[in-house]
C-alpha positions in Angstrom: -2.9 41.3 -13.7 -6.7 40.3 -12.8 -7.3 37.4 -10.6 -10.3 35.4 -12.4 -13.3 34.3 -9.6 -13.4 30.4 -9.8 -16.2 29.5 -11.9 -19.5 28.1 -9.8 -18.3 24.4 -11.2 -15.1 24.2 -10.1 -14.5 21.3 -8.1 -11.7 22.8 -6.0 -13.5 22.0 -2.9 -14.4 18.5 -3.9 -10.7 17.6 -4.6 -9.6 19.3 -1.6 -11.7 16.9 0.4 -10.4 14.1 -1.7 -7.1 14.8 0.2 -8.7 14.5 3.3 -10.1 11.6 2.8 -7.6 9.9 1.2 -5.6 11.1 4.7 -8.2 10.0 7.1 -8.4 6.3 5.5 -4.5 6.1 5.5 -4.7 7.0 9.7 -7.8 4.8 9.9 -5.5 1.6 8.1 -2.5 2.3 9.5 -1.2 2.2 5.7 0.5 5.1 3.7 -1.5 6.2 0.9 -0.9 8.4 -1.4 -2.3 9.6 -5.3 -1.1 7.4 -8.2 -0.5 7.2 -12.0 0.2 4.0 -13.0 1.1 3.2 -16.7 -1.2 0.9 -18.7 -0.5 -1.1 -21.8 -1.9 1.4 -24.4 0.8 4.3 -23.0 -2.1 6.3 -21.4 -2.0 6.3 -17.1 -4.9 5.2 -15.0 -5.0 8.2 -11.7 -6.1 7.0 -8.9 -6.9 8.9 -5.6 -4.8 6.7 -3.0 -2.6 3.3 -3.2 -0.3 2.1 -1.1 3.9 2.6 -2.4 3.6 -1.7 -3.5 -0.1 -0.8 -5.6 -1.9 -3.8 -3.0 -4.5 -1.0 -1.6 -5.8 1.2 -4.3 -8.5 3.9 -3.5 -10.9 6.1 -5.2 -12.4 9.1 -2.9 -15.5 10.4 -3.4 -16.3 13.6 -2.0 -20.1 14.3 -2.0 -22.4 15.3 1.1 -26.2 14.4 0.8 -28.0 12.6 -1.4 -26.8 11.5 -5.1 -28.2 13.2 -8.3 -28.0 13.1 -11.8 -24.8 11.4 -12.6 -23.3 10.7 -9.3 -24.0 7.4 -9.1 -22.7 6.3 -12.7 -19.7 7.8 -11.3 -19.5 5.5 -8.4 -20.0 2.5 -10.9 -17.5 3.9 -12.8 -14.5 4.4 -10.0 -15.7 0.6 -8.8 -14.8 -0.2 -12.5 -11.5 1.5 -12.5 -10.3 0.2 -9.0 -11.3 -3.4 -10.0 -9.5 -3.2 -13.9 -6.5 -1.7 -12.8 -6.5 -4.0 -9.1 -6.6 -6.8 -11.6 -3.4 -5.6 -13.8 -1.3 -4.5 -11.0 -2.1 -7.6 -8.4 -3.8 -5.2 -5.7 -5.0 -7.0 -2.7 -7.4 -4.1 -1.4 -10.1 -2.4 -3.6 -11.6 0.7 -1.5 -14.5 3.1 -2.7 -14.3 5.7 0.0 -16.9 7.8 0.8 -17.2 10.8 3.1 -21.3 10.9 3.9 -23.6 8.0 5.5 -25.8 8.7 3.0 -23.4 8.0 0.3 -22.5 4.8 1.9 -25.8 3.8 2.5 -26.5 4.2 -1.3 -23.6 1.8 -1.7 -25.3 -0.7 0.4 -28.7 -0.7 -0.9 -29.8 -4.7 0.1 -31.4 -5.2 -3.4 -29.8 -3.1 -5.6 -27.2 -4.5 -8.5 -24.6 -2.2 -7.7 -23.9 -3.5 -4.2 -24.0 -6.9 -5.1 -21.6 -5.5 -8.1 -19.0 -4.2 -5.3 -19.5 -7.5 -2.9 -18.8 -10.2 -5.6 -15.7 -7.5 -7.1 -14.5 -7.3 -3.7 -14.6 -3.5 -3.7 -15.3 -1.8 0.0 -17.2 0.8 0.8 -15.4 2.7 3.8 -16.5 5.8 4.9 -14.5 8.5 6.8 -15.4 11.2 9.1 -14.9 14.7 7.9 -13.9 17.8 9.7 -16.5 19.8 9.6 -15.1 22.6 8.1 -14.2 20.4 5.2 -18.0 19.0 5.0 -19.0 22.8 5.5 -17.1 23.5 2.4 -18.5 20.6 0.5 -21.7 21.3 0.9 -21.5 25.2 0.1 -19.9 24.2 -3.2 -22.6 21.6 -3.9 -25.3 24.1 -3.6 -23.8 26.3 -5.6 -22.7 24.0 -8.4 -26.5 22.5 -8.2 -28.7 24.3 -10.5 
């Protein structure tokens, strides 16, 4: 049996550092988080990186070192969207976008720019968590080689 090579896009290592920062904001709240499916109304299931057991802090991870390009920063818009919908159907208290770069985070609180005020008036924080470096290490050796 032949072991297929992971394919240059994978995003093993991205998810992997989900985890960790999905761990690193539960020690840094001092709340148990953990990935979630919750059922919607249409029978399909919104995933979501981290929530608490009672759904009142729900998180989406983003795991991406340097600057944002291409699409990345739709996809921001689009977890703040998911966190808020989904906050709003299951009561959530907490809405967190956590990010594992400064430069990420400083992206997400650009003074002027719509998005910001988008996450300050949906009560979505930005929190960002320290990696270990060989977790960063790893994100940013898949990065470069995922980036064409």
């Amino acid at each position: 049996m032949t072991i297929e090579a992971a394919h240059p896009s994978d995003s093993l290592p991205q998810r992997d550092a989900e985890l960790v920062i999905i761990a690193a904001l539960s020690a840094k709240l001092g709340a148990s988080l953990a990935k979630s499916s919750i059922p919607i109304g249409n029978g399909g299931r919104v995933e979501l990186d981290g929530a608490s057991a009672d759904l009142n802090v729900l998180v989406e991870a983003y795991a991406h070192q340097g600057v944002l390009r291409g699409g990345q920063p739709k996809k921001l818009a689009t977890d703040a969207l998911k966190l808020t919908w989904i906050g709003r159907q299951v009561g959530a208290t907490r809405l967190i976008l956590a990010v594992a770069d400064e430069q990420v985070e400083a992206y997400l609180r650009r003074p002027k720019a719509w998005l910001t005020q988008a996450l300050i008036d949906l009560s979505v924080e930005v929190v960002c968590v320290d990696l270990d470096e060989a977790t960063a290490a790893a994100l940013r050796t898949a990065q470069t080689v995922q980036y064409r």
